[in-house]
N, C-alpha and C positions, 0 to 999 in steps of 0.2 A: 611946343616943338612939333614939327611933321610928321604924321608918322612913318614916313618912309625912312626920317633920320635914327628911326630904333632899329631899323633892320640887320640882323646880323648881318657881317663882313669878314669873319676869319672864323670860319673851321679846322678846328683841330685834331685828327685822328690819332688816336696814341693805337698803335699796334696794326702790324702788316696782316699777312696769313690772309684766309679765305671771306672773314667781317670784313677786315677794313677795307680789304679790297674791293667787298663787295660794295660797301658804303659808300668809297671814292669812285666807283664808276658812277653808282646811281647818283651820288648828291652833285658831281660832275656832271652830268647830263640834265639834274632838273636846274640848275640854278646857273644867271650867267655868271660873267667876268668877274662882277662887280663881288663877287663874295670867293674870296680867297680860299682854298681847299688844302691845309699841308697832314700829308701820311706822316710818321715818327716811326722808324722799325729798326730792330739793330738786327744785323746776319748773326751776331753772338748767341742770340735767342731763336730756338729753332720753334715751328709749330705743330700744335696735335695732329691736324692733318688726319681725320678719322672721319672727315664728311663726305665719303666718294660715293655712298647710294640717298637719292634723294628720292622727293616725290614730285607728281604732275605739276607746281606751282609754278616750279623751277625755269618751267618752261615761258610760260608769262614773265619774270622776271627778265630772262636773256631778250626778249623780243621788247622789252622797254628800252635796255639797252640797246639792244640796234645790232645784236650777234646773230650772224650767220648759223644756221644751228650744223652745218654740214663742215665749215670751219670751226667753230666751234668743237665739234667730236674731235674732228683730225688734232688741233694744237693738245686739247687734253686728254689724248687717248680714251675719249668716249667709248660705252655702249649703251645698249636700251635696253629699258626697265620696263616690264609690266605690272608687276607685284612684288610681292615674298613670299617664296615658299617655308614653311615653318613646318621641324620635323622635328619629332620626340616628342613636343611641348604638353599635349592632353595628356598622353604614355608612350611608352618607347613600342616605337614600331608602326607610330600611324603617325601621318602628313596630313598638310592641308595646304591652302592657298588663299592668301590674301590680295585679291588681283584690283587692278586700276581698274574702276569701272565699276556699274553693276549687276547683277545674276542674271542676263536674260534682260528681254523688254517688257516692259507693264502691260497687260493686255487686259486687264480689268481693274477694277476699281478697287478689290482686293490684292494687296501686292501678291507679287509670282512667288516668293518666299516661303507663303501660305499654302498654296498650290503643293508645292513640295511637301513641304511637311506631312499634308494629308496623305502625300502618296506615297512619302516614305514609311520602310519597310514591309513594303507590298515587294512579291515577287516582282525580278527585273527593273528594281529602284536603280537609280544612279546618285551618287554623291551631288549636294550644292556644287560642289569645282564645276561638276560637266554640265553646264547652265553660266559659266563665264565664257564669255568671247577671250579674256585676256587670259584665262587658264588652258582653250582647246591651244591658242598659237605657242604660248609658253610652253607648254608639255611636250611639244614636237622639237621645238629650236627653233618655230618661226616668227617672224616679223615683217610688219610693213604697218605704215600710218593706217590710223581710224579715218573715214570717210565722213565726212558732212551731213549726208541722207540720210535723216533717220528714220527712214522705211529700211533701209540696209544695217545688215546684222552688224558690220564692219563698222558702225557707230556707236556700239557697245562699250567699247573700252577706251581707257586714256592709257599715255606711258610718261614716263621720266627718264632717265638718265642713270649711270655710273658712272665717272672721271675722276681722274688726278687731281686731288682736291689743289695738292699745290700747283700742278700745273694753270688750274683754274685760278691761282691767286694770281700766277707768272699771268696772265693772258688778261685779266682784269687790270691788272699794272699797265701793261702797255697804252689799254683802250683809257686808262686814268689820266695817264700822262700825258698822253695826244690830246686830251680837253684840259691840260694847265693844271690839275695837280702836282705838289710838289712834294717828293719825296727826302722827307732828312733821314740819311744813318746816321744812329746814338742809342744808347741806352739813357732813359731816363731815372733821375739820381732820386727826384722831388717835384714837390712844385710849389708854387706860393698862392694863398689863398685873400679873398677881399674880406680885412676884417669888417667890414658893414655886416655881409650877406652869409659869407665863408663861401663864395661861387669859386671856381679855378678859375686864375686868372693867365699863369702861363707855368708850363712845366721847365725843367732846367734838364739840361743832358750832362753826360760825363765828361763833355768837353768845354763845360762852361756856358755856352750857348740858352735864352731862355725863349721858348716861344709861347708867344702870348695868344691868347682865340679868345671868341666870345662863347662859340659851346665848343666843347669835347666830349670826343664819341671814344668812349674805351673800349679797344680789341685788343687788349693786351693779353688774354687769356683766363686762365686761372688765376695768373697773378693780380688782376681788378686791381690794378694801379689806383685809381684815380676814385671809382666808385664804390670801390671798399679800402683801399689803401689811405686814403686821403677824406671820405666824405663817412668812414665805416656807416655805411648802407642797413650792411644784416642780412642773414641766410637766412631761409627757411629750408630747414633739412625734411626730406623724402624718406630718407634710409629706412624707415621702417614698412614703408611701402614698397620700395624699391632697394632692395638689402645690397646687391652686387653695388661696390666700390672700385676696381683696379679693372686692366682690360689689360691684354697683352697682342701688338698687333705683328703680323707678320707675313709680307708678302712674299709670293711663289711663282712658281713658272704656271703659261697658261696650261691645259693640258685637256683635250677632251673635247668635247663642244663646247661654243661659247651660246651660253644660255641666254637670253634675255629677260632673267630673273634675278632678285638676292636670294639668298636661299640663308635660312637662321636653324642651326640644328643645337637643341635643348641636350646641353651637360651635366653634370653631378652637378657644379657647385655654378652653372651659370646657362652660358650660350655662345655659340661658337659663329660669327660671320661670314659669309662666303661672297666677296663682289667680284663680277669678272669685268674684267677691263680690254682693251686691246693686247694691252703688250705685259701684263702682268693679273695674279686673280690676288686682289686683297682679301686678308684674313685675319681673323681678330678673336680670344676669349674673352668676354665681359663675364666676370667671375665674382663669390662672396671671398673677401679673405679672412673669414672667420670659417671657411669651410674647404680650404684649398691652399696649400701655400705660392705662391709666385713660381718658384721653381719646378712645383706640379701641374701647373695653369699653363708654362711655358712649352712644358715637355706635350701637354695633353693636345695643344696645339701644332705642335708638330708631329706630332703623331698622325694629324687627321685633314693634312694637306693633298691637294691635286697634284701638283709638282714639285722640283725641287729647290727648296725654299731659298729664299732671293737675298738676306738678311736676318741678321737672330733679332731673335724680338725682341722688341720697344715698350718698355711698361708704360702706363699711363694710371693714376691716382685720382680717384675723383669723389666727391660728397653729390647723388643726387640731389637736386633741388633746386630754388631758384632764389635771387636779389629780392629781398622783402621789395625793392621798386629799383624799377630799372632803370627810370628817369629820376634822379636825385639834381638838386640844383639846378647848374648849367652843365651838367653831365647824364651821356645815357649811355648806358653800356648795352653791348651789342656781340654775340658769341658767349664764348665760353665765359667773358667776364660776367654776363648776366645770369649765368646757370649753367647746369650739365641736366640734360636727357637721355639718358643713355640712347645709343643710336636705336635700338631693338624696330621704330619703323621711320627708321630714316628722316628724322623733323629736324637733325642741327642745322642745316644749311636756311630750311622754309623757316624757322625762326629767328635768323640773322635776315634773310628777305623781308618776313613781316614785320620783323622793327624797324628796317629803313622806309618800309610802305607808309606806318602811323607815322614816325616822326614826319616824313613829306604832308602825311593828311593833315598834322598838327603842327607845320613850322611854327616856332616859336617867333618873338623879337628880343632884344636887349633887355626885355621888361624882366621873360619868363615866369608869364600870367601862372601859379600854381594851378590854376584849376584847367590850364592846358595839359599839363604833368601827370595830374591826375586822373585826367580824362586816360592820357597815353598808360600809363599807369595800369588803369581800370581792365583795360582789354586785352593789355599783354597776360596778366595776371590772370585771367579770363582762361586766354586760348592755354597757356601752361599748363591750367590745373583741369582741364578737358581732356587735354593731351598725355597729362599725366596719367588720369583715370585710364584712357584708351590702353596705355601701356602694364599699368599694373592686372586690369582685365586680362592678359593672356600670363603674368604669374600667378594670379587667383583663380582661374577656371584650370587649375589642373589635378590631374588623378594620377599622378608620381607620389608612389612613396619610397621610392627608392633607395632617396637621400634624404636632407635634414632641411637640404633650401628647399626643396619642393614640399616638405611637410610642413615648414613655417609657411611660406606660399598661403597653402591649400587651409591653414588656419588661421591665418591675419585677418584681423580685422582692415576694413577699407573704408574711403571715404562715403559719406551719407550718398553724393552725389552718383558715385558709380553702383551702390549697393543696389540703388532704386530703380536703374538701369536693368541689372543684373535680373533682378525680381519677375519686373514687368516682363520680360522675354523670357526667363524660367515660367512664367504661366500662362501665356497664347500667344510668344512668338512675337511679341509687337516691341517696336522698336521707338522710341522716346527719348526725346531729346528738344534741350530747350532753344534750338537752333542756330547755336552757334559754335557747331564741333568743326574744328579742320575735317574729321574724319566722319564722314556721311554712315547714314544707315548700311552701304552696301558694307562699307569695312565692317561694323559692328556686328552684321549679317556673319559676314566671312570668322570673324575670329568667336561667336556665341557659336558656333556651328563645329569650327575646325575644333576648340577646346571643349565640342562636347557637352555644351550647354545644351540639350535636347528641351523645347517646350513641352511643360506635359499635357498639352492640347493644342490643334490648330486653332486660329482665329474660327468663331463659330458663325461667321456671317458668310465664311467658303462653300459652307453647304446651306446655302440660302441661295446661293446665285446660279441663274442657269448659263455654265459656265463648262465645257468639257476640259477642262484646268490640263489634264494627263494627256491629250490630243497635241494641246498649247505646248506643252513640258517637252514633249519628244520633239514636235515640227520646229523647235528653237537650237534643242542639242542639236539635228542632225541637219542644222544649217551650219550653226560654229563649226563643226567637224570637216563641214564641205569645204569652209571659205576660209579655214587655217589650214587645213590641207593644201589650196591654192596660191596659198603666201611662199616667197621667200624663205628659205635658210634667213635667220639670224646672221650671221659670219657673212651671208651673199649678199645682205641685205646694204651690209657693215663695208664690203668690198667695191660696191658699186657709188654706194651716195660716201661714205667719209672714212675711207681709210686712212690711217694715220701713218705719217713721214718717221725717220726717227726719231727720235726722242732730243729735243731740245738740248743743248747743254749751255751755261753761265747762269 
């Protein structure tokens, strides 16, 4: 037979919300006519809707699509991201910043990191932050795009995004449906399986209806229809690495400046979200509830809002961790069906992006070659448990004893992978990595530094170089300083390129 006659022809997406939406723009745009695109979502089913602070990838995604990024903000009440600021987390009472970009430019062959180190705790030190381009704009309210030139300090940093997660699914709908997706409302009851293989062969809705695919992509949420409901997959549970379980979200009026930052401030029994948007600031507890009840999560939460609060909060229930395999069969689940992350730096959205990036890298056929699966398999599983470590690092470096999460925290055992991390930079600063972390040295920099990780020596080759490091160190601060000074208000920034219309309504 041709090979061109094994090609898939009918995709099937079970579940709307922010995946599937994302899925049917992208798989809509790479693939022509010839291969049929149907969404499955019911209105009966509402979504988590907790992905409004992303990171820089996000940006590359929209421009595959072909989105306007200044349309874009306007339909989903955008704003801009430089980093997260993270406060209480080492101990209460001291911040730090995790900014897009990294500390300064490299001006020798020894990173600038090193530089610092030495100079730190010399009279007239300054913090790592004041060595970011993305912390001098952030700490004022200002913004404006990175430059090209990178002879120009203004090439230092990247940014990302906040928006209306739903809104974003509302606006990916549209652009879905202009390239020929088709959208069925239903709830799905079941589905029937090929006794050969057990592949899903078509799901059945409440109204009788069965629609048949050759793959389905499940966005159906927590509930993993299809990839745990149908094919039971398998968890692998986190919780012990990552204790918080429930969040309770709750948005407020804006109030204040509008920041061009997240900002994450460390609770008793968790941590508390801060996203500001145009026309609303999202807020969230990610909380243990073995150390908090719901009703004290709720309260503590509004207790410690900007304005006044927009709706009572919305609980959310969750098992960190991830799908033993995310590609099962002719099924690959995408969002929350393939795991929960807690948001803490913002990856659920760039995790729904990089699964729609590999499966494109690895289209399948009718065959679905395993060792295509497992290839997809290999890398997703990869970047989660990198990702994971990166997160459990800022509950393990802290010096809270306050409470009982931060003393199991500060005494857990963690993975081999992130300990060895941990080490190498507890003893000269150096940063190590088998190259292929979403999140670069400069984050790793930012969060070993903001939790207080101190080396206890500089790299020994800084004082071998004839190098005036602290000359370098100043003439960089006191250029960020000039040329954030020179930017934009954030809010002017916001008013000129993409202010947002009303708010949508149907």
């Amino acid at each position: 037979m041709d090979q061109a006659d094994r090609s898939l022809r009918r995709i099937v997406i079970v579940g709307g919300g922010s995946a599937g939406w994302m899925a049917a723009a992208a798989l809509s745009g790479a693939l022509d006519r010839r291969c049929t695109i149907t969404l499955i979502e019911s209105d009966e089913i509402g979504t988590v809707g907790v992905g409004e602070a992303t990171i820089p990838p996000i940006r590359l995604f929209n421009q595959l699509l072909g989105l306007d990024e200044a349309d874009f903000l306007k339909r989903t009440q955008g704003s801009f991201k430089l980093g997260i600021e993270f406060v209480d987390w080492a101990q209460q009472g001291q911040r730090y910043f995790h900014p897009f970009g990294p500390h300064g430019v490299q001006f020798d062959m020894s990173p600038l990191h090193q530089y610092w180190l030495r100079r730190r705790g010399q009279p007239g030190a300054h913090s790592i932050d004041e060595y970011s381009m993305a912390w001098a704009a952030a700490k004022r309210g200002k913004f404006d795009r990175p430059v090209a030139d990178p002879r120009n300090i203004l090439s230092t940093y990247d940014y990302a995004y906040h928006f209306d997660a739903g809104l974003y699914a509302r606006y990916l709908r549209q652009l879905a449906e202009q390239r020929s997706v088709q959208r069925l409302e239903g709830r799905i009851l079941g589905c029937t399986q090929s006794q050969a293989n057990g592949h899903i062969e078509s799901v059945r809705l409440a109204d009788g209806r069965d629609v048949a695919g050759d793959l389905f992509i499940d966005c159906s949420g927590f509930r993993a229809l299809l990839i745990e409901g149908a094919l039971h997959t398998g968890y692998e549970d986190w919780t012990h690495w990552l204790p918080c379980d429930r969040a309770m979200a709750m948005p407020c009026d804006s109030a204040g400046e509008l920041t061009p930052y997240t900002r994450s401030t460390a609770r008793t029994a968790g941590w508390q979200w801060r996203i500001p948007l145009q026309h609303r600031i999202g807020n969230g507890y990610v909380y243990c509830s073995q150390y908090i009840s719901d009703d004290e999560a709720a309260a503590t939460l509004a207790a410690n809002l900007d304005g006044r609060r927009q709706a009572e909060p919305r609980p959310l229930r969750f098992t960190t961790g991830r799908r033993k395999l995310f590609w099962h069969k002719n099924v690959v689940a995408l969002g929350l069906a393939s795991g929960f992350m807690e948001p803490l730096e913002s990856t659920s959205l760039h995790l729904v992006q990089s699964g729609i990036s590999r499966l494109l890298a690895l289209w399948p056929d009718r065959d679905f070659d395993p060792l295509v699966s497992a290839e997809y398999n290999r890398i997703g599983i990869n970047e989660c448990e990198r990702i994971r470590d990166f997160i459990i690092l800022h509950y393990k470096l802290t010096a809270r004893d306050d409470a009982p999460l931060w003393r199991y925290c500060a005494a857990m055992a963690i993975p081999d992978t992130l300990q060895y991390k941990i080490d190498h930079f507890k003893r000269y600063g150096r940063l190590v990595s088998k190259g292929d972390d979403l999140f670069g040295n400069a984050s790793w920099l930012a969060v070993h530094i903001g939790q207080l990780n101190f080396p206890q020596r500089h790299d020994p080759l800084v004082d071998l170089r004839p190098v005036d490091g602290d000359a370098m160190l100043e003439r960089q601060r006191l250029a960020m300083v000039q040329a954030a000074q020179a930017m934009p208000s954030h809010a002017d920034f916001i008013r000129r390129f993409c202010p947002a219309a009303a708010l949508p309504t149907g």
